[in-house]
C-alpha positions in Angstrom: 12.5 -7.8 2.3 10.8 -6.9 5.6 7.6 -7.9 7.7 4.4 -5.5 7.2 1.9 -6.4 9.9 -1.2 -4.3 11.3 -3.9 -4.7 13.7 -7.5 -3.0 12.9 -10.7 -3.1 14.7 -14.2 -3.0 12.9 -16.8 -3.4 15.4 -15.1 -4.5 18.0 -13.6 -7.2 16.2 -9.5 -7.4 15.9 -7.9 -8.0 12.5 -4.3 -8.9 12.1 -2.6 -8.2 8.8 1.2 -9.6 8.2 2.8 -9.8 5.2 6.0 -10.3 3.6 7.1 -7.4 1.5 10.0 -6.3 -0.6 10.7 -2.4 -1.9 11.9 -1.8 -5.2 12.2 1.2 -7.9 10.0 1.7 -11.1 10.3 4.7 -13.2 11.8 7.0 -10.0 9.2 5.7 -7.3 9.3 3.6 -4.8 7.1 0.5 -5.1 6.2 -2.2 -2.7 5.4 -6.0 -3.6 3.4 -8.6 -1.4 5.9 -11.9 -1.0 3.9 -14.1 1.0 0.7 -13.7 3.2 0.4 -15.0 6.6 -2.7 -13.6 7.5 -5.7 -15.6 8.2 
């Protein structure tokens, strides 16, 4: 598991974006899955 967070601006207001995420393999590709949100 690992922390994903990201900021993003849409007209000229900030977004923050942090999730909790964990990588795992499905049929030879690397997938990612959302653990917990703590966005707002």
């Amino acid at each position: 598991m690992y922390p994903d967070h990201a900021q993003t601006t849409v007209n000229g207001k900030i977004y923050h974006r942090l999730l909790r995420r964990e990588s795992y393999r499905q049929d030879g590709k690397i997938k990612h899955r959302t653990i917990a949100n703590w966005s707002r």
